[in-house]
C-alpha positions in Angstrom: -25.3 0.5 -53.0 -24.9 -3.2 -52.1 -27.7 -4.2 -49.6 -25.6 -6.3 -47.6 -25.5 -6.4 -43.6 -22.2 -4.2 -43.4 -24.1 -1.5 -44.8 -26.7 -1.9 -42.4 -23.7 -1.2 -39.9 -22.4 1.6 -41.6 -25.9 2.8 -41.3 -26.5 2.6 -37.5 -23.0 4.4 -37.3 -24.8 7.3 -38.8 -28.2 7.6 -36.7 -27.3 6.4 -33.9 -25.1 9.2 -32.5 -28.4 11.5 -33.8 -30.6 9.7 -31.6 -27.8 9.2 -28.7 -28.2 13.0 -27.9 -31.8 12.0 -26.3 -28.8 10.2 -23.3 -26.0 11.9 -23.3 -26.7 16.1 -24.3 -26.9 17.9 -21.5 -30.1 19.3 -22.8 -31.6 16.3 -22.3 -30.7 16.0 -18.7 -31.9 19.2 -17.7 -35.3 19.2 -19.7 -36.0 15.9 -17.8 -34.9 17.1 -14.3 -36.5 19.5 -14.8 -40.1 17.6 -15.1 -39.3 16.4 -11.3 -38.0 13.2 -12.9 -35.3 12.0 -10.0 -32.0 11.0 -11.4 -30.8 10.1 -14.7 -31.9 6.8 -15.0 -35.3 8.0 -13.5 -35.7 9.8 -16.8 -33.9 7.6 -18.9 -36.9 5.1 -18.3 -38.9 7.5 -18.3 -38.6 9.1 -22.0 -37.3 6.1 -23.6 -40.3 4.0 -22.7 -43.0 7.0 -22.7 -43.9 5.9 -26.7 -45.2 2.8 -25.0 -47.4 5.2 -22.3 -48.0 3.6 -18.9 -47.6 0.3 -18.5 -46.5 -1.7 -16.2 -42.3 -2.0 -15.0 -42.6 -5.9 -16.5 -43.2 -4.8 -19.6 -40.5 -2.1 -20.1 -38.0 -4.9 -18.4 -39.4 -7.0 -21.3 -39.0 -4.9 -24.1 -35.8 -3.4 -23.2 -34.5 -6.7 -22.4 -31.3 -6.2 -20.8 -31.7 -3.9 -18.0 -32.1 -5.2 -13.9 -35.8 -5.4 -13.3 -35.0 -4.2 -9.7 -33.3 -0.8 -11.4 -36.8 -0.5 -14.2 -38.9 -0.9 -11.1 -37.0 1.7 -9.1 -38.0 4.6 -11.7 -41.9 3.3 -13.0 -44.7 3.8 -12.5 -43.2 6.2 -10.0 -42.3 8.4 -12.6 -45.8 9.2 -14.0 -46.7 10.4 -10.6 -44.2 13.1 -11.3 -44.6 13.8 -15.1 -46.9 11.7 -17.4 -45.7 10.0 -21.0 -47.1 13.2 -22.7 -44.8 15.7 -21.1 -41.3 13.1 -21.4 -42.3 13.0 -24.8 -41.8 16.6 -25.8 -39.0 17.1 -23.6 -36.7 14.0 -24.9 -37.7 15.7 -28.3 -37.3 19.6 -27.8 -33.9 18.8 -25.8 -32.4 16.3 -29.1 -33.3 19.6 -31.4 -31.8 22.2 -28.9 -28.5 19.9 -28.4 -28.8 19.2 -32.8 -28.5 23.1 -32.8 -25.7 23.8 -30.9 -23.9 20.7 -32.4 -24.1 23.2 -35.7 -26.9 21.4 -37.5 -29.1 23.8 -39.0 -32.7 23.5 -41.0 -30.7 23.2 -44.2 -31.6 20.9 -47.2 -29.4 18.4 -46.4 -31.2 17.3 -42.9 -34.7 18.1 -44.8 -33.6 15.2 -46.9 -32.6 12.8 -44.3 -35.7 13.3 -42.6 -37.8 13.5 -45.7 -36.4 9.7 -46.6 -35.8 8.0 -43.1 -39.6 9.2 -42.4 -40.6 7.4 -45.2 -38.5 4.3 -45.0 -39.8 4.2 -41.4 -43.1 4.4 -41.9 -43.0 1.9 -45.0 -41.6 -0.7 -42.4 -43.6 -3.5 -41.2 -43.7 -3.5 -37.3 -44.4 -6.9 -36.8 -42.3 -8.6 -33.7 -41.2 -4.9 -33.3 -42.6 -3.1 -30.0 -40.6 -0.5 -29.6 -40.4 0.5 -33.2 -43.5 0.0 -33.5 -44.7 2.4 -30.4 -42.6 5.4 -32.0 -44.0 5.2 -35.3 -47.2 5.7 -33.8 -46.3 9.2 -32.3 -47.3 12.1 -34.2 -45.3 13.2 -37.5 -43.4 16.2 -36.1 -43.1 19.3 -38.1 -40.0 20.9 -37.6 -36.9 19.4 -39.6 -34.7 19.2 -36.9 -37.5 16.7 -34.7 -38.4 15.1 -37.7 -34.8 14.0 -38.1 -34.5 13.3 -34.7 -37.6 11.1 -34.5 -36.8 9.3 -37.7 -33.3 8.4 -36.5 -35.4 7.0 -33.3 -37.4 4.8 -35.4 -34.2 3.4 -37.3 -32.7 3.2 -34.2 -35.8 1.3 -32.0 -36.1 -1.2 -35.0 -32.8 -1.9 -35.1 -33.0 -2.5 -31.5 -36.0 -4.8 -31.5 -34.4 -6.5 -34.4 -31.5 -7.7 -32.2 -33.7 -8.4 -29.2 -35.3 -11.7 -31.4 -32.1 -12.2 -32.5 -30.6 -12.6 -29.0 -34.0 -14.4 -27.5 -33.8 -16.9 -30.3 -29.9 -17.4 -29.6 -30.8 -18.2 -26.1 -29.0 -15.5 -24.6 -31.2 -13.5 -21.8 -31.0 -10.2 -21.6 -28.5 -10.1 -18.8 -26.2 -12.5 -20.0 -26.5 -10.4 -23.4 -24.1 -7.6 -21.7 -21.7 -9.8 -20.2 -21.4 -11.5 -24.0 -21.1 -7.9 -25.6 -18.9 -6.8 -23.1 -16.3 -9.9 -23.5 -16.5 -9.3 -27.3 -16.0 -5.5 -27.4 -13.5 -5.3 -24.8 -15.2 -3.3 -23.0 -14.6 -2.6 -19.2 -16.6 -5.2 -17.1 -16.5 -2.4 -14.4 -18.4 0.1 -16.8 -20.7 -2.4 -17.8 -21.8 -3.2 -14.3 -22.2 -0.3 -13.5 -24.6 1.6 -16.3 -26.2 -1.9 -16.3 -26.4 -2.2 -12.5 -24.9 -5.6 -11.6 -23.3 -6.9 -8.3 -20.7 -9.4 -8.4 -22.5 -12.2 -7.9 -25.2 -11.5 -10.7 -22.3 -10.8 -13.1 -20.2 -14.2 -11.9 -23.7 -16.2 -12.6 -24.5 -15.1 -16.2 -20.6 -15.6 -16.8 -20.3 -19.0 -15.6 -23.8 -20.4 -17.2 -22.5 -18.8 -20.9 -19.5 -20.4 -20.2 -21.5 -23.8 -19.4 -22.6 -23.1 -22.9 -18.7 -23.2 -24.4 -19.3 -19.5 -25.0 -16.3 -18.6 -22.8 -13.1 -20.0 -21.5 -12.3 -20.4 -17.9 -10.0 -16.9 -18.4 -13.8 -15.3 -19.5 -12.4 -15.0 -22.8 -14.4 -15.7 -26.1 -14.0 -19.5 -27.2 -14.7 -20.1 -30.7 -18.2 -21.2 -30.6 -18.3 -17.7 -28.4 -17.1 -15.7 -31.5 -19.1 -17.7 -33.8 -22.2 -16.8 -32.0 -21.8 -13.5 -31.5 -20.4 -13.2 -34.9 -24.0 -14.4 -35.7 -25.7 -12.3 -33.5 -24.2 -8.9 -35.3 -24.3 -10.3 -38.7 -28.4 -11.2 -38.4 -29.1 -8.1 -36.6 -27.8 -5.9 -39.8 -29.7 -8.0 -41.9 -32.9 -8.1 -40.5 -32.2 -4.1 -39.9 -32.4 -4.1 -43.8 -35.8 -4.2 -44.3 -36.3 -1.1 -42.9 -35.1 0.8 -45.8 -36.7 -1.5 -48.5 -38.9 1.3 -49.2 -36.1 3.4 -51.1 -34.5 2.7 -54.3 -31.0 2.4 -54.7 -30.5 6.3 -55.6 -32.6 7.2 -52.8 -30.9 4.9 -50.2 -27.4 6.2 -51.0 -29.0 9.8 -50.9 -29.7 9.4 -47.6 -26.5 7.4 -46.4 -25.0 10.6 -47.7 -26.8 13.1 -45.8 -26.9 11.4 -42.8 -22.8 11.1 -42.7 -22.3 14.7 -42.2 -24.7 15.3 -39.8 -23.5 12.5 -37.6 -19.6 13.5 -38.1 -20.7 16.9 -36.7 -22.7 15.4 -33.2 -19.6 12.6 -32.8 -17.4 16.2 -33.1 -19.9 18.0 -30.6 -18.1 16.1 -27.9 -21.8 14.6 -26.3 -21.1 11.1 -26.9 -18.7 8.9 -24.6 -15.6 7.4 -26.0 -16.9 4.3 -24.3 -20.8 3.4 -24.5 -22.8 0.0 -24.7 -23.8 1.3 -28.4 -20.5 0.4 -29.8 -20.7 3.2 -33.0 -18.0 3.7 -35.1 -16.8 7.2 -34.7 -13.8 6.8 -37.7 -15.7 7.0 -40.8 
């Protein structure tokens, strides 16, 4: 296979729905609410950042960069008063391998593989610059295939994500101005995007109005060309430096695992979990 960044692409298309479950299964709500955890977004916090154990809302706000820090500080610390870092971690996990069974994924060879090589890639990656990544590698190996798979689809998933996080910082774009740029460039529903990334008019008005100070957008909000370009950029840097993290596999190797991964992510995208319309922006055609 060609190392190039569109391959890196075709990649995330293929873990990310597998680690998506962790958000959208209905597993996953229900373990969580049912640690006391108030709310989704309570335990969305809650089990995304519990690799990172309890630290302080800043921080989180930090790492995952483009969230409110108002709506962060609304679900921590107060959710370790409820439920501890320990106890979100097994649930996020035992709920993504209870909604990977009933999507039809079984302990089979095929998702033995996966894991066996996305583990490995993982763990052969360097997790400099890389917090989030690197917070998840330090969890504990699980045992069962279907976790494992799960958990190494994570660690693709959080490098990926720290990845475009420098990429971003280093373009100048802020966190919050990051969603109004994806959201132009996708097409996606400014109303959606306030709302799963709680703005108010006026927040959303000031982050468009200073990227389009930049020339990043017309006076219609549209993308100008220096817009595209950027964000063009943006994608294009993020799948390359999302590369590295399978430098650890030859080519046969690498093209193993983009093959056993495709199934299993055909068969969540068919489990009917993940919205038509999400920030992620997967593929679900290949």
């Amino acid at each position: 296979m060609q190392r190039t960044p569109d391959l890196a692409r075709r990649f995330y298309d293929r873990f990310e729905p597998i680690h998506a479950l962790t958000y959208f299964a209905p597993e996953a709500r229900s373990a969580l609410d049912g640690l006391g955890y108030r709310g989704f977004w309570m335990g969305y916090f809650a089990a995304r950042s519990a690799p990172l154990g309890v630290v302080a809302p800043q921080v989180v706000t930090a790492v995952f960069y483009n969230f409110a820090p108002a709506r962060v500080a609304k679900a921590l610390p107060a959710a370790w008063d409820i439920a501890g870092p320990e106890l979100a971690l097994r649930a996020r996990q035992d709920s993504a391998v209870a909604a990977l069974r009933r999507c039809g994924i079984t302990d089979d060879e095929n998702v033995r593989t996966a894991a066996q090589l996305a583990l490995r890639a993982a763990q052969q990656t360097p997790v400099d610059g890389r917090p989030l990544f690197a917070a998840n590698v330090a969890l504990p190996e699980p045992s069962d295939p279907l976790a494992a798979l799960w958990h190494a689809t994570t660690l693709l998933r959080e490098h990926r994500g720290d990845g475009h996080i420098a990429v971003l910082a280093a373009a100048g774009i802020t966190g919050r101005e990051s969603n109004v740029l994806h959201t132009v460039a996708s097409a996606l529903p400014a109303e959606y995007m306030k709302t799963t990334r709680h703005y108010d008019d006026n927040e959303w008005s000031d982050c468009t109005r200073r990227l389009a100070d930049r020339g990043l957008l017309d006076d219609d909000g549209s993308l100008t060309s220096a817009g595209r370009e950027l964000k063009d950029h943006i994608e294009t840097t993020t799948d390359a430096l999302s590369l590295r993290a399978f430098d650890g596999l030859d080519d046969d190797e690498l093209q193993t695992l983009f093959s056993a991964l495709t199934p299993i992510a055909r068969q969540v995208i068919g489990g009917g979990d993940l919205p038509a319309t999400t920030p992620m922006s997967v593929r679900r055609d290949f």
